[in-house]
N, C-alpha and C positions, 0 to 999 in steps of 0.2 A: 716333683722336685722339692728336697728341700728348701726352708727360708733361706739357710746358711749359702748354699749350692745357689739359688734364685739371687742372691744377695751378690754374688762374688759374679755371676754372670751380668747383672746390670752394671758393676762399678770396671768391669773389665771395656764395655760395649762404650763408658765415659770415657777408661782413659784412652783408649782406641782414638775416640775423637778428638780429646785435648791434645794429646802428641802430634795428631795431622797438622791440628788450626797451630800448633806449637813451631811445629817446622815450616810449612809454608808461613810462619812471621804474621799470622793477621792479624789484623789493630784489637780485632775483639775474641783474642782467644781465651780460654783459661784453662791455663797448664795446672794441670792436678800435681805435675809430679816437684813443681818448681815450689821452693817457700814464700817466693816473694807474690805467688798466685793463689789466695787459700778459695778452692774450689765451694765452700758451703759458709754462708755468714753466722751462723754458728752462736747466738747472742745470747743465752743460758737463760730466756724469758719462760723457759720449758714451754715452748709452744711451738712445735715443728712444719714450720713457713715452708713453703714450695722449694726456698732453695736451701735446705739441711735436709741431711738423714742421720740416720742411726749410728752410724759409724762412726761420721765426722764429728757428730752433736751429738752423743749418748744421754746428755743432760733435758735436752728436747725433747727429743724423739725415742718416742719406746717403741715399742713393737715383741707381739707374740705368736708364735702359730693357733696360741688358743683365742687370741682376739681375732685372725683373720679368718678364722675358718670355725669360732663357734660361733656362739647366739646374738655376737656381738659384732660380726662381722659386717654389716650394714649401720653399722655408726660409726661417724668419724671425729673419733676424739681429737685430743688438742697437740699429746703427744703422738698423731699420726700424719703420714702427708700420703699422696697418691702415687709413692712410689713405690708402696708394697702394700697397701689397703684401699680396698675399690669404692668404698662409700668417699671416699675423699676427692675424688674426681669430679671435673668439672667445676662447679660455682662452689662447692662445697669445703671450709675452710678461708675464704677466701674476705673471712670478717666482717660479713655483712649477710643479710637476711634476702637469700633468692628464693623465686616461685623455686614450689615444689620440695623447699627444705622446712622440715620440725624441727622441733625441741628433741624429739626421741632419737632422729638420725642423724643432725648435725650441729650439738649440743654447743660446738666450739662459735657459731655464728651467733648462739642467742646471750648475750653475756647475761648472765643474771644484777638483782640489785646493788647496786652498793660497789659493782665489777669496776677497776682502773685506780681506788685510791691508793692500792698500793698495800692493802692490811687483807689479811685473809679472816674477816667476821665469820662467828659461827655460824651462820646463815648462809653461808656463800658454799658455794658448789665448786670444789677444783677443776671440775671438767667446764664449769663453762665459765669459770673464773682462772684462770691460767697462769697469767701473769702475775696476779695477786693471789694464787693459793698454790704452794707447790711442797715437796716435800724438804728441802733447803736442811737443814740438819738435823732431820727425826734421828732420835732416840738418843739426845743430850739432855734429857729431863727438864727441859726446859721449851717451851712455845712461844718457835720463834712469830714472827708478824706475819710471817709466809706457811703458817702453819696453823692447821684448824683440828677440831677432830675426825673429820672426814680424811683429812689430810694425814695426821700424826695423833693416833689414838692415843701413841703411850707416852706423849709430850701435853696434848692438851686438853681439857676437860671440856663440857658441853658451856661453861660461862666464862672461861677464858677469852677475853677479846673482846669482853661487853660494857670498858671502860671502867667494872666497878670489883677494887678491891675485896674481892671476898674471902673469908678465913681461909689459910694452907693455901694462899696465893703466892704470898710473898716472894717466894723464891723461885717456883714455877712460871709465874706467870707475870713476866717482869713487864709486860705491855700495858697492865692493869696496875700493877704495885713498880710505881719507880723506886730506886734502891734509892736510902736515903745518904746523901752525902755532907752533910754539915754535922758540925764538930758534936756539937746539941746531940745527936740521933743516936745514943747510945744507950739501948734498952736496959733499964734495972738503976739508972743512975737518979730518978726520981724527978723525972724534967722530961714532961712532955714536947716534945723537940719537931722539928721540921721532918718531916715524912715518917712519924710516929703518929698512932691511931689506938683507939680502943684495941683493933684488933690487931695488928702489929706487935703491942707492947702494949697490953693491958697493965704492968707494974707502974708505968711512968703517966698510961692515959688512962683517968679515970671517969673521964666526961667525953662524950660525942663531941668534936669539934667540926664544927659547919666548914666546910670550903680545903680541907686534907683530901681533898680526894679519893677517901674514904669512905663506903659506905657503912656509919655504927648504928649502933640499936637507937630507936627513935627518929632515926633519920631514913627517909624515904628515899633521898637520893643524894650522892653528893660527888661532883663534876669536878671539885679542886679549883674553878676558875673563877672571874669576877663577872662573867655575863647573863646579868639578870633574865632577861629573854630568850634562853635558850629550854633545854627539856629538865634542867634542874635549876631552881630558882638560886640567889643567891643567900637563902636562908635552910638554901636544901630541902622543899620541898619540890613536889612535882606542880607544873604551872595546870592552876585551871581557870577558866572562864570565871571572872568577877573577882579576883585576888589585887586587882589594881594591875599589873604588869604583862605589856601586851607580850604575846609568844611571839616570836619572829616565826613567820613562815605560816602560823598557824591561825593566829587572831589580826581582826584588822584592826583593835580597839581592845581597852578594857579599861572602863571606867570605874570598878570593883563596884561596890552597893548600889551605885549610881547605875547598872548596866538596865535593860528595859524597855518597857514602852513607853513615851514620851521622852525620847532620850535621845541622843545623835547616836548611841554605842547600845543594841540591844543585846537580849538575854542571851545570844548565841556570839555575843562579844563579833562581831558583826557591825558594819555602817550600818545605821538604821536606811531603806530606801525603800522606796516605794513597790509592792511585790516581795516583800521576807514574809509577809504573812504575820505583821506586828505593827500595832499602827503608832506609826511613829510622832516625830513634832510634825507640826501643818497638814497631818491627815486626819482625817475624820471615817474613817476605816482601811485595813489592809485585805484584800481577799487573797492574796497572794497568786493572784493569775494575770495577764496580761489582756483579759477580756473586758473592754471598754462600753460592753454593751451592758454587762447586766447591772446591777443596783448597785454595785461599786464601782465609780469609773475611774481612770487617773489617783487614786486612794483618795477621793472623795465620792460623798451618798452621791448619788444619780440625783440630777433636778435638772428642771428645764430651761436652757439658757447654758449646761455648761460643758455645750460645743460637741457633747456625744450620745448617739442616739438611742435610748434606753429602750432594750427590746421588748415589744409588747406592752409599751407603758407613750411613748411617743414615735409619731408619723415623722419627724422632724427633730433637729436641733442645730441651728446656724450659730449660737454662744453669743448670740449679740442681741438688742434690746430694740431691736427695730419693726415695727409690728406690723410694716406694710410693704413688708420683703416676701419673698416666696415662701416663708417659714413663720409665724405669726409668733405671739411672745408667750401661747399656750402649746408649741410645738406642734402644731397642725399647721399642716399645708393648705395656702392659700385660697380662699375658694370661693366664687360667685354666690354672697347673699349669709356669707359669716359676720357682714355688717363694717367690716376695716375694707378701704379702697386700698387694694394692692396696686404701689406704683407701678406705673408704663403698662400695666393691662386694664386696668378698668378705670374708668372714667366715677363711676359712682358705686355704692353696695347700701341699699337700703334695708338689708337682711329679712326681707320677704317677698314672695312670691307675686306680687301685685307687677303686671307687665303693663299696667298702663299709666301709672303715676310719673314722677319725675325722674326717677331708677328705673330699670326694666329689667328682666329677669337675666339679661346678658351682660348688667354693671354696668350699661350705656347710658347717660342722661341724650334725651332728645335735643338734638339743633334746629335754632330759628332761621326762620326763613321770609324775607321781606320784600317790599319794595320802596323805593327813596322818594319821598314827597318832599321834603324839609327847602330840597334845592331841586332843581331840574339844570338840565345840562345840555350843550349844542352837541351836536357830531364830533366835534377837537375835545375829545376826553381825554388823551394824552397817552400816557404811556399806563400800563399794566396796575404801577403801583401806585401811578396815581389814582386808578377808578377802585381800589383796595381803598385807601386811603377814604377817599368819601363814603363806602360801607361802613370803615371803620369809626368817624366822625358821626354817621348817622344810628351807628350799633350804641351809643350812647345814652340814649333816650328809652332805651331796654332796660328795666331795672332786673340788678341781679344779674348781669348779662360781660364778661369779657368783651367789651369793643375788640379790641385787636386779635380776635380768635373771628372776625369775619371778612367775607373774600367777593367780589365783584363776579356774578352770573354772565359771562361776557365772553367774547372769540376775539382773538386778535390774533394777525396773518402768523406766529410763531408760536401761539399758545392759546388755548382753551380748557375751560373746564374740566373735564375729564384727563389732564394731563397734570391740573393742579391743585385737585382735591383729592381726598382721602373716599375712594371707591372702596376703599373695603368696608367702612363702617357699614353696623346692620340695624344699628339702629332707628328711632325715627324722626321724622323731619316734619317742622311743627310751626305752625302762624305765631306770631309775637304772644296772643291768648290762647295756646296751647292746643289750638282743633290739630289734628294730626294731617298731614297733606302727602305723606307716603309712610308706611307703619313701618318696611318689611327693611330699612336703608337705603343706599348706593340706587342698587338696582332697582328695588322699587320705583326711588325718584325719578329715575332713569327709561322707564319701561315706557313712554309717552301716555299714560294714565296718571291723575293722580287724584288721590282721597278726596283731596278741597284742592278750589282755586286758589291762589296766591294773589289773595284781592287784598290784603292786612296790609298799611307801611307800618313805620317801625315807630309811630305810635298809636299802634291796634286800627286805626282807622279803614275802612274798606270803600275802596276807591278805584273808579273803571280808568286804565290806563294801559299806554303802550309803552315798555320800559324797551330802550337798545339792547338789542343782542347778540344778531347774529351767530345763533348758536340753536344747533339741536337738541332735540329733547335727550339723544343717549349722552350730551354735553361734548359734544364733540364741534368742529367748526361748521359752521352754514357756510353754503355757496351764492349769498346774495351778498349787496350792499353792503357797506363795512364803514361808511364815509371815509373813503380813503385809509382803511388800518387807524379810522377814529383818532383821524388828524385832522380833520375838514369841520369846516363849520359855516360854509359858504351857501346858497341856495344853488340849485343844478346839480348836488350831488347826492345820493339820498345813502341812507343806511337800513336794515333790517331791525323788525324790529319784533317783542312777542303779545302775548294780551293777556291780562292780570284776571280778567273772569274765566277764561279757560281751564277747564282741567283737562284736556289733550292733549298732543305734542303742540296745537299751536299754543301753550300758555308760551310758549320760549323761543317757536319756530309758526309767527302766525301768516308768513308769506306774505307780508306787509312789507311797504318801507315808507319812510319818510323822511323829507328834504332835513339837510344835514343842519341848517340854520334853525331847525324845530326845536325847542325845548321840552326833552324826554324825561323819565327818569330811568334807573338800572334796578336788577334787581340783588339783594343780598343775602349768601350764604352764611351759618355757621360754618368753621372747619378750623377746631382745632389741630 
């Protein structure tokens, strides 16, 4: 079937239907045949929308049998809709970029650069610039704004459109060369005048005039306007990086001789910041990567202390000056016998290997360990922190010694030893004059063996005695005598008590007791 014949069968199969919805009166019909219903919106953008055809819009919509059926038949240009060309079906046309559409088959969807201001630039493609590029009055020797050379060969040239007056413009190409309309602009009268230029009217202009919107000899560019910032300066030349005047759009700065390293504005007219790969104010190098590891960190050298961990150069870096943190002020990680005591883990760091001195190879200093001669005491010891208290008063006499880091060896019916000392430590546990009386800690002390008896008080003295206990050698509570929870101090009640020359369990648990009214002593822990 012919186009023509194909053509007159679709608009018959329309009005068919307009007449029905016509006569049955429905609210949404449209009568083709009536004027006050114009069947196709018809809006001369030459771009042929779903609802025009060829007919109604000839200025829209083209169509050929040799575009539908030759090599071009699978593209759907801008003058085509899917009512006689099948690339136009479905999403295709429909002004926006669906799966499955190119550049090659649905050129109308991809607008090229520069597409909607309204001017048809030589760079612009009519098929996918439509609205802005159409054929509008070719072959009136003149290139209208809707016309290019792609558009209208024999209206406009390849530099028509490109803003700049060029020779054998004037009258062709009035979108470049405005016509001059003041009194002045009369070529040959010897008066460079208002829209007269070198090239216009060489008799009247005999100098390049900056800002005619002209472009004359010596001059690089010239815009006509007063906007310094833009792509022609207002001295008419072209803007570059260091001229003093920042480009809009282009430069974020330009300090002209001023631009650089050491600058706020560098060589690329650019914010100086940190990563341009230029080292700017307050740096001390730029590597222009965001790698904080290697010998440039933050745009300063790498050194230790500033907070980032320079690879293969330090174990560590905390940024702070603290030398007895888990990060040391030589960026090493903390460590038993570097000779600095790292707070809340080690007690001491003598930085050598020596396990029996005052430091021990675990950063432990040894706790003393005693018993109380200074006073003696009935059964009614009192409460917990009271028999604390008199270790504490008698830890005084220990030179070099925290008193208040010692604790009363003792059970009472809600607390004992082993519920109030520090059972972890490993360290060792030592007479006022340093003999050792359990090497290994905790356990050691604990194991009902120890190294030495706890014959020392707490001024070195070595003395046979029965201190109050009531306590196991693993420090736990005893099941004897207690003088009442060591409120008693009467005769008829007794209490348990341990023996000071033992190194068994009984130095603490000697299966003794005696009357509560006796005068004992206790014995006393280190425990920080």
């Amino acid at each position: 079937m012919k186009h023509t014949d194909r053509w007159a069968f679709f608009r018959s199969l329309v009005n068919v239907a307009q007449r029905r919805a016509c006569l049955l009166a429905l609210p949404l019909a449209t009568c083709a045949s009536e004027p006050e219903h114009p069947p196709w919106q018809c809006n001369k953008n030459f771009v042929c929308d779903p609802d025009e055809n060829q007919v109604s819009c000839p200025d829209d919509c083209l169509w050929s049998e040799a575009t539908a059926e030759g090599p071009r038949a699978d593209v759907c240009d801008a003058q085509e809709n899917w009512t006689f060309v099948s690339a136009c079906r479905e999403t295709c046309g429909n002004g926006q970029k669906d799966d499955g559409e190119t550049l090659d088959t649905c050129p109308r969807d991809f607008p090229g650069p520069g597409c909607g201001d309204g001017i048809c630039a030589p760079a612009e493609d009519p098929t996918r610039c439509p609205v802005d590029c159409h054929p509008g009055t070719c072959g009136d020797s003149v290139c209208d704004i809707h016309e290019n050379p792609a558009v209208c060969s024999q209206d406009c040239s390849d530099t028509c459109g490109d803003s700049v007056c060029q020779a054998g413009e004037e009258l062709a190409c009035v979108r470049d060369c405005p016509p001059c309309d003041d009194d002045s602009c009369v070529c040959g009268d010897m008066v460079c005048g208002q829209g007269e230029s070198m090239t216009t009217c060489p008799q009247d202009c005999t100098q390049p005039t900056c800002g005619n919107g002209v472009q004359e000899q010596g001059e690089p560019c010239d815009d006509g306007n007063d906007v310094n910032g833009d792509a022609c300066t207002n001295a008419c030349k072209l803007p570059t990086c260091g001229d003093g005047i920042v480009w809009t759009g282009k430069e974020d700065c330009d300090d002209g001789e001023n631009n650089g390293p050491q600058n706020t504005c560098n060589a690329d007219c650019e914010l100086s910041q940190c990563g341009d790969g230029q080292v700017g104010p307050g740096e001390t190098c730029d590597d222009a990567n965001d790698d904080d590891t290697d010998d440039c960190a933050a745009c300063q050298m790498a050194s230790c202390g500033d907070g980032h961990i320079w690879a293969r150069e330090e174990l560590c870096d905390d940024g702070n000056d603290i030398d007895t943190d888990d990060c040391t002020n030589a960026c090493e990680l903390a460590t038993c016998g570097d000779s600095i005591v790292h707070e809340d883990d080690e007690e001491c760091d003598d930085g050598n290997q020596i396990d029996t001195d005052a430091c021990n190879n675990d950063c432990l200093k040894p706790r003393r360990v005693f018993f109380v001669t200074s006073q003696k005491f009935t059964g009614n010891l009192g409460s917990i922190s009271d028999i604390d208290n008199e270790c504490k008063a008698a830890a005084t006499a220990i030179s070099g010694a925290n008193s208040m880091n010692f604790k009363a060896w003792i059970s009472k019916f809600s607390t004992w030893p082993a519920m109030r000392m520090d059972t972890s430590y490993g360290g060792k546990y030592v007479l006022v004059d340093g003999t050792p009386i359990a090497e290994d800690g905790w356990s050691d002390l604990t194991d009902g063996m120890l190294a030495h008896a706890i014959e020392q008080t707490e001024k070195g003295e070595t003395v046979d005695a029965a201190p109050w206990s009531n306590t196991k050698a693993d420090g736990t509570r005893g099941d004897t005598p207690d003088c009442l929870n060591w409120s008693e101090s009467g005769g008829g009640v007794n209490g348990a008590t341990g023996k000071t020359i033992a190194k068994d369990a009984s130095w603490t648990d000697a299966m003794n007791t005696s009357s509560c009214d006796g005068l004992r002593s206790i014995y006393c822990i280190e425990d920080p």
